[in-house]
C-alpha positions as CSV (number, residue, x, y, z in Angstrom):
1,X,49.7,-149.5,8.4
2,X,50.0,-151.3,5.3
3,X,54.1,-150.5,6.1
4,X,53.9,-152.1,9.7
5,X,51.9,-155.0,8.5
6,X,55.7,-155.8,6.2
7,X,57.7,-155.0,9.1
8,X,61.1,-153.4,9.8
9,X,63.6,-152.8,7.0
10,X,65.7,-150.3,6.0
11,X,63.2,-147.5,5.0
12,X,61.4,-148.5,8.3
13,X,61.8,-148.3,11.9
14,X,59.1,-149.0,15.0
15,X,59.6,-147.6,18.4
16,X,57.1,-148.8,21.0
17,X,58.0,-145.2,22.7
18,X,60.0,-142.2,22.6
19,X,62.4,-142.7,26.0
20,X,65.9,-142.3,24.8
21,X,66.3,-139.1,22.6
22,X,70.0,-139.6,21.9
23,X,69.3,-143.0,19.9
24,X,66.3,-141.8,18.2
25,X,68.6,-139.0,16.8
26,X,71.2,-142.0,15.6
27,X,68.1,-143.6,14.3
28,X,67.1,-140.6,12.3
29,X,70.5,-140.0,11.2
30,X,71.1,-143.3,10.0
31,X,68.3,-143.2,7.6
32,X,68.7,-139.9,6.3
33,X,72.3,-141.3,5.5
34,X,70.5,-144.1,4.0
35,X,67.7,-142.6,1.8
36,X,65.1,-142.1,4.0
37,X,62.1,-143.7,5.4
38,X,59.7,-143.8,8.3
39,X,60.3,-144.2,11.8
40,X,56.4,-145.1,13.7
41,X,56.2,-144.4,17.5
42,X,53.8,-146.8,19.3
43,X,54.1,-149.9,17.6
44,X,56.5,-152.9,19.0
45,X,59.1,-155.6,17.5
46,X,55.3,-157.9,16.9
47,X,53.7,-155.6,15.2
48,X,51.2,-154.8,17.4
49,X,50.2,-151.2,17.9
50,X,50.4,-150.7,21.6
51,X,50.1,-146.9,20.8
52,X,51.6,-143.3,22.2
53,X,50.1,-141.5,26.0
54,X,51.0,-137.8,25.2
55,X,51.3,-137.5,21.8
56,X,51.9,-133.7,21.4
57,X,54.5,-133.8,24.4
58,X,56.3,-136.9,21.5
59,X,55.8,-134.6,18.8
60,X,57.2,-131.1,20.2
61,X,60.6,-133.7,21.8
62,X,60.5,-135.3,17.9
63,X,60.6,-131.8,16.3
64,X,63.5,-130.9,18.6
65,X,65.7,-133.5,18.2
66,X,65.5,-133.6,14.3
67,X,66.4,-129.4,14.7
68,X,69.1,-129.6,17.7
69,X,70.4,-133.3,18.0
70,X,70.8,-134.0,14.1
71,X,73.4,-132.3,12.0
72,X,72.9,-130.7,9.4
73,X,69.1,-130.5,11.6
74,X,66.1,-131.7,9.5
75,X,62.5,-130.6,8.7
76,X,60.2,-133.0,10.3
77,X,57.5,-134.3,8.7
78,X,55.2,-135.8,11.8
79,X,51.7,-137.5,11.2
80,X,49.5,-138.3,14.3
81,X,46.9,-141.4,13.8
82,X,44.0,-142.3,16.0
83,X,42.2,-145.4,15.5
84,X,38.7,-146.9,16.6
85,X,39.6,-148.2,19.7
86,X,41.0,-144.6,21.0
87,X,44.8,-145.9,20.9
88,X,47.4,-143.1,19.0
89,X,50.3,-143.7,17.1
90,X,52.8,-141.2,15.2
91,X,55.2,-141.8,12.1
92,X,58.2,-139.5,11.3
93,X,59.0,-139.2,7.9
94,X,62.7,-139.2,7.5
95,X,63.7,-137.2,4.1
96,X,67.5,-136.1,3.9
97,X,68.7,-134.3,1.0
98,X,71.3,-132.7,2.3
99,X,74.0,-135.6,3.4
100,X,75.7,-136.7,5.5
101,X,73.8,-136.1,8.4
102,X,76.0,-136.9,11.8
103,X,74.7,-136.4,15.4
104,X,75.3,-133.6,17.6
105,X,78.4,-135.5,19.2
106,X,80.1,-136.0,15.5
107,X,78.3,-139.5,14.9
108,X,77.6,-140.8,11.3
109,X,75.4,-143.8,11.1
110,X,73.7,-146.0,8.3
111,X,71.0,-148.5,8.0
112,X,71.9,-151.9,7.4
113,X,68.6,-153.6,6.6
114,X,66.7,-153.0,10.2
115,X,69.8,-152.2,11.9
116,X,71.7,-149.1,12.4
117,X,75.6,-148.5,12.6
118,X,78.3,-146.2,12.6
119,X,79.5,-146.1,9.2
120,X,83.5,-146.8,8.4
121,X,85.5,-144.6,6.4
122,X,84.8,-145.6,3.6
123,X,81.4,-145.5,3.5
124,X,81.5,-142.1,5.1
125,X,84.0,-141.2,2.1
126,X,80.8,-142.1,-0.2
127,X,78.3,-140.1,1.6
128,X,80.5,-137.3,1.3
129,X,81.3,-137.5,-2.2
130,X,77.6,-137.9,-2.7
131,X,76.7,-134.8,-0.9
132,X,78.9,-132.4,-2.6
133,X,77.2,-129.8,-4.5
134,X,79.9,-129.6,-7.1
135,X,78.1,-131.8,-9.4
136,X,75.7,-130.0,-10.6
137,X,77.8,-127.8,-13.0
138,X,78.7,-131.0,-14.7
139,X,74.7,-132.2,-15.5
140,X,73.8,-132.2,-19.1
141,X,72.3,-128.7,-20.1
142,X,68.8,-129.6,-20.8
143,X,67.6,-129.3,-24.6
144,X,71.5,-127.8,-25.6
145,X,73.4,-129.3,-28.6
146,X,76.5,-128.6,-30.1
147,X,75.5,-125.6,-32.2
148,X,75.0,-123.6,-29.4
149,X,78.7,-123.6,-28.1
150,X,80.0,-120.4,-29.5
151,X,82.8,-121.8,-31.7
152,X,85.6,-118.5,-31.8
153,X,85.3,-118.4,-28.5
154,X,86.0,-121.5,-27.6
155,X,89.0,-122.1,-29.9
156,X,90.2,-118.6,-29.1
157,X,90.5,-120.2,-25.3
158,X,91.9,-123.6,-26.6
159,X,94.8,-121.2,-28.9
160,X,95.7,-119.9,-25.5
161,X,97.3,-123.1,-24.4
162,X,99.5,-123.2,-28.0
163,X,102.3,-124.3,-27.7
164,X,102.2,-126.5,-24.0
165,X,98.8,-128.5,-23.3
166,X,97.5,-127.8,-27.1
167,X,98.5,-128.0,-30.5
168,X,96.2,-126.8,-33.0
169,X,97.8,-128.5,-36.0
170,X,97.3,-132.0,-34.8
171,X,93.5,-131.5,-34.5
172,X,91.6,-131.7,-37.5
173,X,88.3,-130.0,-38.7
174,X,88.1,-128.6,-35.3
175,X,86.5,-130.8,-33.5
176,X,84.2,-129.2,-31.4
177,X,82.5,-132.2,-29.3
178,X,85.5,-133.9,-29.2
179,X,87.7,-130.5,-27.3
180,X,84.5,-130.2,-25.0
181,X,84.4,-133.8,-23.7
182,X,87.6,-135.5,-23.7
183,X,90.1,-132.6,-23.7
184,X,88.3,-129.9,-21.4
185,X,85.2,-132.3,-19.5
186,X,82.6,-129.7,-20.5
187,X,80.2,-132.6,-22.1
188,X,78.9,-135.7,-21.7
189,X,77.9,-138.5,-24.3
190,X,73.9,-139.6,-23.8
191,X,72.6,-141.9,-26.7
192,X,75.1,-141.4,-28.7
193,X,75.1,-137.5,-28.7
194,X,77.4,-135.2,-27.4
195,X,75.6,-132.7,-24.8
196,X,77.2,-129.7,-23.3
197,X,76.8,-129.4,-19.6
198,X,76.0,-126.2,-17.7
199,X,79.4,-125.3,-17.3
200,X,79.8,-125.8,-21.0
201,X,77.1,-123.5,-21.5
202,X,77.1,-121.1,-18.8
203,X,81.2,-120.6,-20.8
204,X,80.9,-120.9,-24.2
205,X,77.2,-120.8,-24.8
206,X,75.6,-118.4,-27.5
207,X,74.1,-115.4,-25.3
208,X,71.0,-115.9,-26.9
209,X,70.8,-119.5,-26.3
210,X,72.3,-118.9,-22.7
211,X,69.3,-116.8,-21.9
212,X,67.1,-119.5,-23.1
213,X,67.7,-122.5,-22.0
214,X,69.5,-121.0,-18.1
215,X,67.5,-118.3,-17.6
216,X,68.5,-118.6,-13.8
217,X,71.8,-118.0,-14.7
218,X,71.4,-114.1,-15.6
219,X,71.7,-111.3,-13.0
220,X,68.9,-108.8,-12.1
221,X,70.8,-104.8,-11.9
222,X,69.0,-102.5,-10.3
223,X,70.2,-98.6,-9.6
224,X,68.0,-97.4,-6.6
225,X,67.5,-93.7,-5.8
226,X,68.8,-93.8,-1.7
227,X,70.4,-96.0,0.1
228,X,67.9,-99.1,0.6
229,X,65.8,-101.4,-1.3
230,X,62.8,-99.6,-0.6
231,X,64.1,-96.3,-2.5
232,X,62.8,-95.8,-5.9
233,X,64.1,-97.9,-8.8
234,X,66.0,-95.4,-11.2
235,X,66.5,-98.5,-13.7
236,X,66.7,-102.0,-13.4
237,X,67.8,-104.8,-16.2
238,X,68.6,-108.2,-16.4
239,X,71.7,-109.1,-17.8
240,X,71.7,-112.4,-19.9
241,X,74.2,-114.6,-21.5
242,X,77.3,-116.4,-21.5
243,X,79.4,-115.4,-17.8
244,X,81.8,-113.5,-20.0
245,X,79.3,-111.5,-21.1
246,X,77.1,-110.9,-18.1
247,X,80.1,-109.7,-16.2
248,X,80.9,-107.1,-18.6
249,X,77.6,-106.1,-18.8
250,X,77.1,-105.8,-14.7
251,X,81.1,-103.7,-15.4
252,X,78.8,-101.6,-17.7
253,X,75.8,-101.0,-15.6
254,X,77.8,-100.0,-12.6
255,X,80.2,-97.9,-14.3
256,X,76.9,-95.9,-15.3
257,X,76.2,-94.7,-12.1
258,X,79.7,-94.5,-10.0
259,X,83.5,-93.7,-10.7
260,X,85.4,-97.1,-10.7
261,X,89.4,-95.9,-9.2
262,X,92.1,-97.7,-8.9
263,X,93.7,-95.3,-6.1
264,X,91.4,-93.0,-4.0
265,X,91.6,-89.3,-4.5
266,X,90.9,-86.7,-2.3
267,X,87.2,-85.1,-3.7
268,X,86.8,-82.9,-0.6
269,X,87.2,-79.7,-2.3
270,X,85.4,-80.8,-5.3
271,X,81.7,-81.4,-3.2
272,X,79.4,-79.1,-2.0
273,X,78.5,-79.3,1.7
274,X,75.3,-80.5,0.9
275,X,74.5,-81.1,-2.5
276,X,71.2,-81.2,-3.9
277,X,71.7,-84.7,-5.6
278,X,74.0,-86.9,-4.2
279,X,77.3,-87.4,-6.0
280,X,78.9,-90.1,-7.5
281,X,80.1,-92.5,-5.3
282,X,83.2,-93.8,-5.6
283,X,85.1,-97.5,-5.3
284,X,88.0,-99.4,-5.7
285,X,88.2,-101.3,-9.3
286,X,89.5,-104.1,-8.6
287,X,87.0,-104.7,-5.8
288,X,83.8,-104.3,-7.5
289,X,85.4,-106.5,-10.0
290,X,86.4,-109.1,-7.8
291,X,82.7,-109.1,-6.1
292,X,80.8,-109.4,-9.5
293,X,83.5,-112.7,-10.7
294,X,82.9,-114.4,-7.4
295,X,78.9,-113.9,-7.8
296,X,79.2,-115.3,-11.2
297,X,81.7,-118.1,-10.6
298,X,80.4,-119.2,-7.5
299,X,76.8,-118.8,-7.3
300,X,74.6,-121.9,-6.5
301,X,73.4,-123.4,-9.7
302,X,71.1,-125.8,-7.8
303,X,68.7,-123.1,-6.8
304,X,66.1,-122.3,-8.8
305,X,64.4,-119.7,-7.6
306,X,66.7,-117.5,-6.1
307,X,68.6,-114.7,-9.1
308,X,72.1,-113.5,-8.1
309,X,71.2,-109.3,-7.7
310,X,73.7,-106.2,-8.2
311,X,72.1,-103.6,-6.1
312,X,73.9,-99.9,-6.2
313,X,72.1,-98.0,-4.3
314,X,74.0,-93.9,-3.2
315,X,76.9,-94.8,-0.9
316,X,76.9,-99.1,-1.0
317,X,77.0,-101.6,-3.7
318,X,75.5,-105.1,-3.2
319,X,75.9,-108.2,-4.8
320,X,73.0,-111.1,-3.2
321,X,73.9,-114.3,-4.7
322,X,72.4,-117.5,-4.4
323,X,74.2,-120.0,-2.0
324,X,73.1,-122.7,0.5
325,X,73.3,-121.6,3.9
326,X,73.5,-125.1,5.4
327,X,77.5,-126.4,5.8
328,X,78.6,-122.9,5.2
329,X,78.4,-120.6,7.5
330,X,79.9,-119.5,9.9
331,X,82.8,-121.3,9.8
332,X,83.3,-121.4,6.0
333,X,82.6,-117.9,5.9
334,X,85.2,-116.8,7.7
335,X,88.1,-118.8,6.0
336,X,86.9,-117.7,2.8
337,X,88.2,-114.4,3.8
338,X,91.4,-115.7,4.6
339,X,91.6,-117.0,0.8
340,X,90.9,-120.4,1.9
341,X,88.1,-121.6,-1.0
342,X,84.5,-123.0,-0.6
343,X,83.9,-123.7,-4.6
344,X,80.4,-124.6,-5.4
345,X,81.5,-124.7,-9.4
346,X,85.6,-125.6,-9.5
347,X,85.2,-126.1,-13.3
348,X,83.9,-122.7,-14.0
349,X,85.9,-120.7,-11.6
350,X,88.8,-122.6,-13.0
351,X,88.2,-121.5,-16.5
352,X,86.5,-118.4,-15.9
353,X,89.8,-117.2,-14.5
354,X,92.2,-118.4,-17.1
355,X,93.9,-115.5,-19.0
356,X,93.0,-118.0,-21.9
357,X,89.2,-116.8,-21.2
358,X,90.0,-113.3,-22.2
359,X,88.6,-111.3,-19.7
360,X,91.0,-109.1,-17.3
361,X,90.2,-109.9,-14.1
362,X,91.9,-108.7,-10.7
363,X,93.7,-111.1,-9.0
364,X,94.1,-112.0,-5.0
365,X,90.6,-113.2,-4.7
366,X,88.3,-112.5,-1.5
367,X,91.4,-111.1,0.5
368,X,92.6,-108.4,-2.2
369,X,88.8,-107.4,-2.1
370,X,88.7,-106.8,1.6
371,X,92.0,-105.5,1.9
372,X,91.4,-103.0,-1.1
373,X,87.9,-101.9,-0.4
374,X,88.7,-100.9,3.2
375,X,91.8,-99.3,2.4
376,X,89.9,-97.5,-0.3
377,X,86.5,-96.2,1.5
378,X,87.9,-96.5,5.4
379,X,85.0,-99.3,6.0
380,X,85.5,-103.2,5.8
381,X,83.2,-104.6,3.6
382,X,79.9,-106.7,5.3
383,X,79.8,-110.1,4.5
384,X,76.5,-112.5,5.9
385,X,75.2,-115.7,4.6
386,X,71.7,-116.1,5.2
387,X,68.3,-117.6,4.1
388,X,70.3,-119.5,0.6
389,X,72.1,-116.1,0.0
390,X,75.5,-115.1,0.1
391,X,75.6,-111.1,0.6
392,X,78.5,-108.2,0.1
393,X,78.1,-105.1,0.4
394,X,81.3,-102.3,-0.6
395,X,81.1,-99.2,1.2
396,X,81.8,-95.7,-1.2
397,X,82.8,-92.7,-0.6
């Protein structure tokens, strides 16, 4: 009340009633676009709190229209007051993290003071530059310093651009905060200090310091005796450290238990018709490869609590990797397979890939992977994108 009592303004809104659901849903879009607020049912332009007749019939149409009329929808937050004198009022709490938000008919709208309007291109061009979850790779890595950049490995990938982009003789005492911020963009400069930023770290960090400071970062192997999650665990490990070194690592841990091919061979007249232990299964290099770069290079660094997973269970192999299920499926998961990229980290995929990085990576992306795998086992690969997750599984034979 204490709200009402200052009236409208642009983190507040009052509706004497619910009657047109289409506006409300510009109204709630306009100040998710606009940093939230409160919009308060049964109050008018006077302040006066005329109240709500059928509250819970309000509520139930509010919690629709913030889950069908607003796009991406939102989780209502909906408080129900009664006062002395019997009359009801309710208050929506508007909070949109994930912008822009746009009505079900393509609409962006903003708040301007107590108003609301469709906002022009270039304010839309700000919303969407502020909603991209690219960013987040380029924060400072919290409590890192310069001395835990792995130095050889860093100039090793610098030497690999001799002779074009880099010459080593014209930089002096190697540099190392200097190559990281202005040449490659991996730092930032706060009070004076250079500070690597995730990407920095997650590429060129000490293992050790990796696993310390991003422990979300490292990837949870498991070998499972069957074919599901619910088998028994034969051995599980987490794999810590710089990209580079968690990728051969999950190489390692995989190549323990199956037979990475680059061609498929006939193993027919090799195999009992029914074995007492299962065999070896058996995939396409380049595939399990590919699936294991794009869990690294792509995985959602925003979410904390979710740990990218290689699962090998007897015939399958699945990679579960952490990635924001709202503004990417279905449609971006199906151009992804037609090579068309959805790049949460563009920094480290870039750089990951490089030759300069050392590693020897396949190449052909998402489309080499599908196209290999299934020519490989007989069986197209699954790909669903679910609950924050991203999810392939590879088929062996």
């Amino acid at each position: 009340m204490r709200l009402v009592r200052g009236g409208e303004d642009t983190f507040l809104e009052l509706k004497v009633k619910l009657s047109n659901p289409e506006r409300i849903a510009q109204e709630i879009v306009a100040m998710a676009n606009t940093g939230g607020g409160v919009i308060v049912f049964g109050v008018n332009d006077q302040l006066r709190v005329e109240g709500i007749e059928d509250g819970e019939n309000v509520q139930d149409e509010l919690v629709r229209i913030c889950r069908e009329e607003v796009v991406p929808s939102i989780v209502p937050f909906i408080d129900r007051l009664a006062f002395d004198n019997g009359r009801r009022i309710i208050a929506l709490d508007v909070n949109g993290k994930r912008r822009p938000y746009r009505t079900r008919d393509g609409r962006f709208f903003i708040r301007i003071g107590a108003d609301k309007r469709e906002a022009s291109p270039e304010e839309l061009s700000s919303l969407l530059d502020d909603s991209r979850p690219l960013l987040y790779e380029n924060v400072p890595a919290l409590r890192a310093t310069l001395a835990d950049i792995d130095e050889a490995q860093l100039w090793s990938f610098m030497r690999g651009f001799e002779g074009g982009a880099f010459d080593e003789a014209s930089v002096k005492n190697y540099p190392t905060a200097e190559i990281l911020e202005r040449y490659l963009m991996l730092a930032t400069n706060s009070h004076d200090d250079v500070v690597p930023t995730v990407a920095s770290l997650l590429l060129f960090g000490r293992d050790e310091t990796v696993a310390a400071l991003l422990p979300r970062a490292a990837m949870i192997a498991t070998r499972f005796s069957g074919d599901n999650a619910q088998a028994p665990v034969i051995e599980r490990i987490e794999l810590h450290g710089s990209l580079a070194t968690v990728y051969e690592s999950a190489l390692r841990f995989t190549a323990r238990y199956v037979s990475l091919l680059d061609t498929r061979r006939n193993l027919s007249n090799n195999v009992a018709a029914d074995p007492p232990v299962p065999a070896r299964a058996n995939y396409h290099r380049g595939a399990v490869a590919e699936a294991i770069a794009n869990a690294l290079t792509h995985r959602d660094l925003a979410l904390r609590d979710i740990t990218t997973r290689l699962h090998i269970f007897d015939r399958s192999i699945e990679i579960a990797n952490p990635r924001r299920s709202a503004g990417f499926a279905p449609t971006a998961l199906k151009a992804i397979r037609y090579g068309v990229p959805q790049r949460l980290n563009p920094q480290i995929a870039a750089i990951f890939t490089s030759p300069a990085y050392g590693l020897t990576l396949p190449t052909g992306g998402l489309p080499m992977l599908l196209r290999e795998a299934r020519a490989f086992s007989n069986r197209l690969p699954e790909i669903v994108a679910f609950n924050d997750e991203f999810r392939l599984r590879l088929h062996g034979i």
